[in-house]
C-alpha positions as CSV (number, residue, x, y, z in Angstrom):
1,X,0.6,-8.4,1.0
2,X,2.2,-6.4,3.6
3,X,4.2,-9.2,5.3
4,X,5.0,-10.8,1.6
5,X,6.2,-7.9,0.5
6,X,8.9,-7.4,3.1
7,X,10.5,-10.6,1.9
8,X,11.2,-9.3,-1.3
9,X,12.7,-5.3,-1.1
10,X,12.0,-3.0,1.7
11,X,10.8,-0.8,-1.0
12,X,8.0,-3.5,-1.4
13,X,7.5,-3.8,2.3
14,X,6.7,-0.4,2.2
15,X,4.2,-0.7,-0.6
16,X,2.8,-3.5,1.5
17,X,1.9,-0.8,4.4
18,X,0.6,1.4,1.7
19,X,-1.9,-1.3,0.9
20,X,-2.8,-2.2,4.4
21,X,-3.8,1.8,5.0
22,X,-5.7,1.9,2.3
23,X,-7.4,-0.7,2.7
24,X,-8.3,0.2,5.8
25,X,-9.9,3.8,4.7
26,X,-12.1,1.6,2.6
27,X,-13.1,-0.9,5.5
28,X,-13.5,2.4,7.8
29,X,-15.7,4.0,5.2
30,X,-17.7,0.3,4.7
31,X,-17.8,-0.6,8.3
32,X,-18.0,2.8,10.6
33,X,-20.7,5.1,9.3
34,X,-19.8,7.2,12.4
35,X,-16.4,8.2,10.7
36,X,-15.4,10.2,8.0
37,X,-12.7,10.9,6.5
38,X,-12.0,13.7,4.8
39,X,-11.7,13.1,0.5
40,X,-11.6,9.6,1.4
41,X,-11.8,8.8,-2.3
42,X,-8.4,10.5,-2.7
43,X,-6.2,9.0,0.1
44,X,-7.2,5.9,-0.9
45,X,-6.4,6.1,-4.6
46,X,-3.5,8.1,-3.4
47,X,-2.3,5.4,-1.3
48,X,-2.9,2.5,-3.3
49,X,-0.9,4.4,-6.5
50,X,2.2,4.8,-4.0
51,X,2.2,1.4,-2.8
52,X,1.6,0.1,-6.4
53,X,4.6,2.1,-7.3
54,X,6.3,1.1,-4.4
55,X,5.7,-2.7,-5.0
56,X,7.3,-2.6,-8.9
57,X,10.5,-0.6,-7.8
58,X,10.9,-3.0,-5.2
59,X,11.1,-5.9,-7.4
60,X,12.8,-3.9,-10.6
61,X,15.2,-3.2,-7.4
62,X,15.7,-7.0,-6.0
63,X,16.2,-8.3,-9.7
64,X,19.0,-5.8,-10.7
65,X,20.5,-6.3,-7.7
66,X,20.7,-10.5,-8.3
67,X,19.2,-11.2,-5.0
């Protein structure tokens, strides 16, 4: 998602990061019982909203734009 997305608006590149972190707080709370993050549950609702947001500005962007 995160290198697709940088083909289509930077503001969806972004959004692709935003998926690829949180993705990786889940996979760190799965896969490394030694670490914890603090309100895990948050950050990664919190970053998968932004890059969800991210994602459909960056398309409403590219398709106004006639790109």
């Amino acid at each position: 998602m995160a290198v697709l997305a940088t083909g289509v608006h930077r503001w969806a590149g972004a959004g692709g990061v935003l998926i690829l972190v949180s993705d990786a707080l889940i996979a760190t709370g799965e896969f490394v019982p030694s670490v914890t993050v603090p309100q895990s549950g948050f950050w990664v609702m919190a970053t998968c909203l932004g890059a969800v947001l991210l994602i459909a500005l960056g398309v409403l962007r590219r398709d106004t734009s006639g790109a």
